[in-house]
C-alpha positions in Angstrom: 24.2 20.4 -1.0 25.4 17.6 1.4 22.3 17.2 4.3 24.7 18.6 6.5 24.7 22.1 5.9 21.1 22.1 7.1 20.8 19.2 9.3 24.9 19.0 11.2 23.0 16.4 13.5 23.0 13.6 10.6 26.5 11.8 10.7 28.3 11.8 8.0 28.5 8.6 6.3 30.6 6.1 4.0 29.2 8.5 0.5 28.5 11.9 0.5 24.7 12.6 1.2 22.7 15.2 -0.6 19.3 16.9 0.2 17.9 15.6 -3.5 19.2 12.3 -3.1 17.0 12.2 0.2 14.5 13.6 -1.2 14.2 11.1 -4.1 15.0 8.1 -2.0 18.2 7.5 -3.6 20.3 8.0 -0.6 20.3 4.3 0.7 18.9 5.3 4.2 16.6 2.5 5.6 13.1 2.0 5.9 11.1 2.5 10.0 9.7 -1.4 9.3 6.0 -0.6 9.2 4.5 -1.1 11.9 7.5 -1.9 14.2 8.8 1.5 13.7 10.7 2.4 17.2 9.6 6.0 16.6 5.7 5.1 17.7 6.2 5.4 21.2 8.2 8.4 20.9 6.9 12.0 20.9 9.1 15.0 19.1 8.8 18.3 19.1 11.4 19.2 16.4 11.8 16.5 13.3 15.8 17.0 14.9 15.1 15.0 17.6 14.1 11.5 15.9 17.6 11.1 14.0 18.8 9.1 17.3 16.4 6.6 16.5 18.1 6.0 13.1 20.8 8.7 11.7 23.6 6.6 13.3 23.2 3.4 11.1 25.1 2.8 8.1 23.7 3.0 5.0 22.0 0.4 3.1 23.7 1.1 -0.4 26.0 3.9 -2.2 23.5 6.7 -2.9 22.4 7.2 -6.3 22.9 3.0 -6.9 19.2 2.0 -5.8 15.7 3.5 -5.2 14.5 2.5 -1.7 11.6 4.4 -0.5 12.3 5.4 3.7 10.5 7.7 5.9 13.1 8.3 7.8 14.7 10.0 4.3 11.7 12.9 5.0 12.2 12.6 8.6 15.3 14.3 7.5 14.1 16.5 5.0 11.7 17.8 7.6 14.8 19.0 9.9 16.2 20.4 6.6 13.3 22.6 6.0 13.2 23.6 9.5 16.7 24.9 9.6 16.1 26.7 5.8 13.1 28.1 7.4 14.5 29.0 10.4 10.9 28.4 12.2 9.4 25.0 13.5 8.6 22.5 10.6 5.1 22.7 11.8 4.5 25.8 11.9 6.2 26.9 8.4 4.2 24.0 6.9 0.8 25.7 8.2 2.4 29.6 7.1 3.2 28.9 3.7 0.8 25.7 2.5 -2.1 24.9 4.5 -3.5 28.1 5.3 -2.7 30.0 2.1 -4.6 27.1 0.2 -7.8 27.0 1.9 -6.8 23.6 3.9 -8.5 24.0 7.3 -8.9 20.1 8.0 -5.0 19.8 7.1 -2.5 19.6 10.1 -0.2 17.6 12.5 -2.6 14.9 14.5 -1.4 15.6 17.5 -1.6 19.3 17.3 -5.2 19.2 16.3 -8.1 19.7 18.5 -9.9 17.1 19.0 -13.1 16.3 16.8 -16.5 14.3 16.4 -15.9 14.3 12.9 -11.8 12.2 12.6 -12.8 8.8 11.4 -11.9 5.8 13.5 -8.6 4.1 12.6 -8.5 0.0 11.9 -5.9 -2.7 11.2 -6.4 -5.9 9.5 -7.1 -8.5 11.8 -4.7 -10.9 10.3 -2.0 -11.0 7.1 -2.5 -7.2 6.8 -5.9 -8.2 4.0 -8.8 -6.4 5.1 -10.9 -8.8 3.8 -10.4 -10.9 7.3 -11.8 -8.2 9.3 -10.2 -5.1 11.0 -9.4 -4.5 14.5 -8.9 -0.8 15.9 -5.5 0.3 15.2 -3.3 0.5 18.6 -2.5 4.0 19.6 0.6 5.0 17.8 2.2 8.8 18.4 3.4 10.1 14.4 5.3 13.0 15.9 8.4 12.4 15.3 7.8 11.6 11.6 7.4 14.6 10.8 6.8 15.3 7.4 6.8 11.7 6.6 3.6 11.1 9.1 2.7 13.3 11.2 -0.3 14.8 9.0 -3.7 13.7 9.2 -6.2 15.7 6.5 -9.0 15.4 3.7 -9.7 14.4 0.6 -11.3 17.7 0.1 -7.6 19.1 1.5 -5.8 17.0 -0.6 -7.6 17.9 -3.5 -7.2 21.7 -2.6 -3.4 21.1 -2.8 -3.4 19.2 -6.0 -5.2 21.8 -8.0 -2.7 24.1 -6.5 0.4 22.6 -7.7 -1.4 22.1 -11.0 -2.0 25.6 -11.4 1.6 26.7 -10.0 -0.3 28.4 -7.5 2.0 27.1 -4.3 5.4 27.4 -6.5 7.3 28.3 -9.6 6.0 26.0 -12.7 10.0 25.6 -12.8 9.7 24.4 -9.1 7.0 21.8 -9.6 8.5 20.4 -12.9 11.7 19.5 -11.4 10.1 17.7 -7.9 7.8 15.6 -10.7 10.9 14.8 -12.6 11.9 11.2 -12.4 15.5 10.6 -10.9 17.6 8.6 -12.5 20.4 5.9 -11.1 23.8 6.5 -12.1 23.2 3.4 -13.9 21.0 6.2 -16.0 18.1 3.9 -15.4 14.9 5.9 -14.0 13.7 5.4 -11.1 9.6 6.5 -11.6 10.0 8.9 -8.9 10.5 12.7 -8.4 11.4 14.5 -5.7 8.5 13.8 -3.0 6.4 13.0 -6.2 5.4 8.8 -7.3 5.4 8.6 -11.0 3.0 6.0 -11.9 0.8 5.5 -15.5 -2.4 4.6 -15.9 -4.4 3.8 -18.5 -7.6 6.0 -19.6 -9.9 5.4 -22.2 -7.2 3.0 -23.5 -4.6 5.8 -23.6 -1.5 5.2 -21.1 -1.6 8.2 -18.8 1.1 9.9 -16.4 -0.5 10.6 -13.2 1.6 12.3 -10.5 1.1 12.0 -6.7 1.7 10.2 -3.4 0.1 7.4 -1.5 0.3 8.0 1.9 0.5 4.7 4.7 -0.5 3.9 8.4 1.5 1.2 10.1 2.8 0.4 6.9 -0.6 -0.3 4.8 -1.8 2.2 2.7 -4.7 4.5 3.2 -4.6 7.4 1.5 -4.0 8.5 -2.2 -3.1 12.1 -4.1 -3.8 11.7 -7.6 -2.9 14.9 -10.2 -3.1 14.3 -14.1 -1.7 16.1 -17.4 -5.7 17.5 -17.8 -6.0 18.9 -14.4 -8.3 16.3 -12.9 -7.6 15.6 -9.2 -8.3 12.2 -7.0 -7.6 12.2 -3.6 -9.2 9.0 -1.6 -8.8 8.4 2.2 -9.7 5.2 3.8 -9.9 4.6 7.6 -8.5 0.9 7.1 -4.6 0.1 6.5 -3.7 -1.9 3.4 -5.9 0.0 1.6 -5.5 0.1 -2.2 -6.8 3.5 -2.9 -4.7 3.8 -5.8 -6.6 1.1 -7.6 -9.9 2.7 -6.5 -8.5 6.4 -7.6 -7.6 4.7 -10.8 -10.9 3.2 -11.2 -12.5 7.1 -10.6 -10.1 8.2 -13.2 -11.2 6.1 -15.9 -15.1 6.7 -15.0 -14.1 10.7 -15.5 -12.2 10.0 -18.7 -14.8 7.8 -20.1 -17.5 10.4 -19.3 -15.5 13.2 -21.3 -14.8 11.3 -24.2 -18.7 11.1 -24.9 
């Protein structure tokens, strides 16, 4: 369906756009600029009430032409699931995933009570490499992201959800297949990503290897990865410093595991 049948606040644009082309970031809506993202200083109580920030620009490209990864894309999706749920984001998101799956550390950060145990947030110092140093991260307000930001969580967590959608416990094996099914370009050329899934290979024991997941980013530097394989092996890494490469690190795990098992 077009995005407006759930979400009538997004303007309609140039090209028709479609729930799955926002959800595989096809749609040619721009990116929130890392860590100049005018949502920061913002606080939302409905994912609805960002899309001034950004719904009102044209887009960057005719959908289905490019892949361009943007938040705001799942800033959007978030108001979509809100109106199919017909409850706050937040709270369906905590009904039907977190609390069925065990995930107790897992919510919205400003939501959450406050706790001895959340790790202290940095930032590079300089040319976003945190081999100059790190400074603390400046307060930034992910409320309005949604879906896109807004949750902080585990690697325990992460790992809880990843055996889940493994095991089709949290949907249909249909369900999961299709969001871990690369989209393709009308070009027909793929794009290596699903729908809210990366698509990445890696190689294991010399063997190139799918491995399905997300990397998730702070001020636009990564520092968090969800790593699920064919085998049922999950990696989930979280790192208290931006620009991160947890990937590399979960890859690194990956290939310990699969070395081990091969002996």
């Amino acid at each position: 369906d077009e995005i407006q049948a759930l979400v009538p606040e997004f303007p309609k644009k140039a090209w028709p756009v479609t729930v799955r082309q926002l959800m595989g970031h096809v749609a040619g809506l721009r990116n929130d600029g890392g860590d100049e993202g005018p949502l920061f200083s913002q606080r939302c109580e409905r994912p609805v009430e960002a899309l001034p920030a950004f719904a009102g620009s044209d887009l960057r490209f005719e959908p289905d032409t490019e892949f361009r990864f943007s938040s705001y894309g799942w800033i959007v999706m978030s108001a979509a699931i809100e109106a199919a749920a017909k409850e706050p984001f937040l709270t369906f998101m905590q009904r039907k995933v977190f609390a069925p799956l065990g995930m107790d550390d897992t919510g919205a950060e400003f939501t959450m009570e406050p706790s001895t145990d959340t790790a202290t947030p940095y930032f590079p110092r300089f040319a976003a490499d945190p081999r100059y140093g790190p400074d603390l991260m400046r307060e930034v307000d992910y409320s309005c992201y949604a879906g896109a930001s807004v949750f902080v969580s585990t690697p325990s967590d992460l790992v809880r959800f990843g055996l889940a959608m493994n095991a089709g416990k949290l949907l249909k094996p249909e369900t999961i297949r299709i969001l871990q099914t690369t989209q393709r370009l009308s070009s027909g050329q793929e794009t290596d990503y699903g729908l809210g899934f990366d698509l990445e290979t890696v190689d294991l024991s010399a063997t190139p290897t799918r491995v399905i997941g997300h990397d998730g980013a702070a001020l636009g530097g990564n520092v968090s990865s969800l790593m699920m394989f064919p085998d049922g092996m999950v990696i989930a890494l979280t790192s208290n410093t931006s620009y991160t490469d947890t990937f590399a690190i979960g890859a690194k795990i990956a290939q310990a595991f699969a070395q081990q098992n091969r002996r």
